[in-house]
C-alpha positions as CSV (number, residue, x, y, z in Angstrom):
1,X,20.2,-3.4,-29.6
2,X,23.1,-0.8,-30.5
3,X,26.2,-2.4,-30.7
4,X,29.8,-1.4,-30.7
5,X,32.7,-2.9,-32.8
6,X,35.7,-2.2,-32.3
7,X,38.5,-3.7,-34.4
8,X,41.5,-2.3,-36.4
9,X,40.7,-4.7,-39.1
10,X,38.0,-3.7,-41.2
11,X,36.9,-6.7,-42.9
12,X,36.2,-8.2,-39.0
13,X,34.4,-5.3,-38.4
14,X,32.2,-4.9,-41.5
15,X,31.7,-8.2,-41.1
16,X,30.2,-8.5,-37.5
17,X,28.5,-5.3,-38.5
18,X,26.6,-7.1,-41.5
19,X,26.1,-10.1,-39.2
20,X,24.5,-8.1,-36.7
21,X,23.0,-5.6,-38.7
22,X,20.7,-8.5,-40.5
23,X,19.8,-9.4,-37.1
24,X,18.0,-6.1,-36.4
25,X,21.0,-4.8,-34.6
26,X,22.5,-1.2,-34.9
27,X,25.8,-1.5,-35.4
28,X,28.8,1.6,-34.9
29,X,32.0,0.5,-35.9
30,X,35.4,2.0,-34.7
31,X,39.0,1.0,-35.8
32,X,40.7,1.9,-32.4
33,X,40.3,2.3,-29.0
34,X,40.7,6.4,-29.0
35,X,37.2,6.4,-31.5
36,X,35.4,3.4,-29.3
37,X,36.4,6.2,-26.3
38,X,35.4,9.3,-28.3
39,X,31.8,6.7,-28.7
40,X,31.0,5.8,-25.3
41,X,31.4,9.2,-23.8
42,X,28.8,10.8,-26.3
43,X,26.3,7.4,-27.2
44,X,24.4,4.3,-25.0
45,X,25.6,1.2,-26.3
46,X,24.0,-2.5,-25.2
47,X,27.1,-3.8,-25.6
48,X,30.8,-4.1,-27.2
49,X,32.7,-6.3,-29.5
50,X,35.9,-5.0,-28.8
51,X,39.4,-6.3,-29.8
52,X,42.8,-6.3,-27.9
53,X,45.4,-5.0,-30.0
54,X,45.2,-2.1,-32.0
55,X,46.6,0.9,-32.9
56,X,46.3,4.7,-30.9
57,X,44.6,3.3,-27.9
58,X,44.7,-0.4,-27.3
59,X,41.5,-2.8,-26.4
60,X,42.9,-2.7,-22.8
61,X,43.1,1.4,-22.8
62,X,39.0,0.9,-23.8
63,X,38.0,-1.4,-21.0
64,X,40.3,0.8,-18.1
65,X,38.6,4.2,-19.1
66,X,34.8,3.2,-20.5
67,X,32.1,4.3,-17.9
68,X,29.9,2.4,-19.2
69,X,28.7,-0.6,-17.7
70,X,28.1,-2.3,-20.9
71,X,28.6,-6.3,-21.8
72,X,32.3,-6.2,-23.3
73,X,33.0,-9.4,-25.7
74,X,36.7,-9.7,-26.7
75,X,37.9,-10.9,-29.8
76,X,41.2,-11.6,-30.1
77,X,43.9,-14.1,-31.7
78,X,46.2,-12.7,-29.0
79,X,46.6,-15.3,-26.1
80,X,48.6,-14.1,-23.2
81,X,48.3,-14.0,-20.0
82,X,46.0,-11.6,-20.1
83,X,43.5,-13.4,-21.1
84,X,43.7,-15.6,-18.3
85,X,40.8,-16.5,-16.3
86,X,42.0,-14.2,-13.3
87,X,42.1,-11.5,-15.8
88,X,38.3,-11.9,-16.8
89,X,37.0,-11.9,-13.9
90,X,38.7,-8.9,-13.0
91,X,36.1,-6.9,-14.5
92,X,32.5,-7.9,-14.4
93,X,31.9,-6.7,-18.2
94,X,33.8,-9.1,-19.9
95,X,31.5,-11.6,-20.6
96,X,33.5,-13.8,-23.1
97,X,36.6,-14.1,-25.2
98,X,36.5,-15.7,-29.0
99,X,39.8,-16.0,-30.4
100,X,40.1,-14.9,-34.1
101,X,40.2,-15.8,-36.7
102,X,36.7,-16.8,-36.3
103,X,35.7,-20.4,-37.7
104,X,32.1,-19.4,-38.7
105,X,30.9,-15.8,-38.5
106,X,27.3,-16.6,-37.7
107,X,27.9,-19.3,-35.2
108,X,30.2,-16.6,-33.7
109,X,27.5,-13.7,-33.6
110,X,25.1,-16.2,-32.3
111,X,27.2,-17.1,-29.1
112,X,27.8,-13.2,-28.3
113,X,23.9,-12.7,-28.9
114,X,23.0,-16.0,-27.0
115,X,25.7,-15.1,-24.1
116,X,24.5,-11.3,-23.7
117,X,20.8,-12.5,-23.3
118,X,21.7,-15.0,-20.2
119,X,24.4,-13.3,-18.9
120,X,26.9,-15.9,-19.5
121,X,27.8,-18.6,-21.8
């Protein structure tokens, strides 16, 4: 599965990426939402770990202008409204939020992985 990370901090990124990557995933990783864009209009991804806030382009930027119609999982230790259930269901993509900072990384990767397969958690 190719995966897409999108996070302006590297150490979550690197570490979703390793995660993943020893699952037999391949991993891209972006820091913000104007390189996730630049990603998605020139690669196929299966899905997208994609954070809220970040610098150049936000998370919410990335999920008004992808084309793809890709599994989006947020992660975020934002909670406003936006993350309201109304909000998620909104768009069709966005199969789950995890709020950071993440209690155990693999228990984490497992729910996005285990999630993605069924098509809800």
């Amino acid at each position: 599965m190719n995966i897409l990370i999108v996070d302006d901090e590297l150490l979550i990124r690197r570490s979703l990426s390793r995660a993943l990557a020893g699952q037999g995933h391949v991993c891209v990783e972006a820091e913000n939402g104007a390189e996730a864009l630049a990603l998605l209009a020139t690669s196929t991804f299966d899905m997208m770990i994609l954070d809220l806030i970040m610098p150049v382009k936000s998370g919410y930027d990335v999920i008004q202008e992808c084309l793809q119609q890709l599994p989006i999982f947020i992660i975020s230790a934002f909670s406003g409204p936006e993350l309201s259930a109304d909000y998620l269901k909104s768009d069709p993509r966005i199969r789950l939020v995890i709020k950071k900072p993440f209690e155990n990384l693999f228990e984490t990767v497992n729910l996005i992985l285990k999630t993605d397969s069924r098509g809800a958690p």
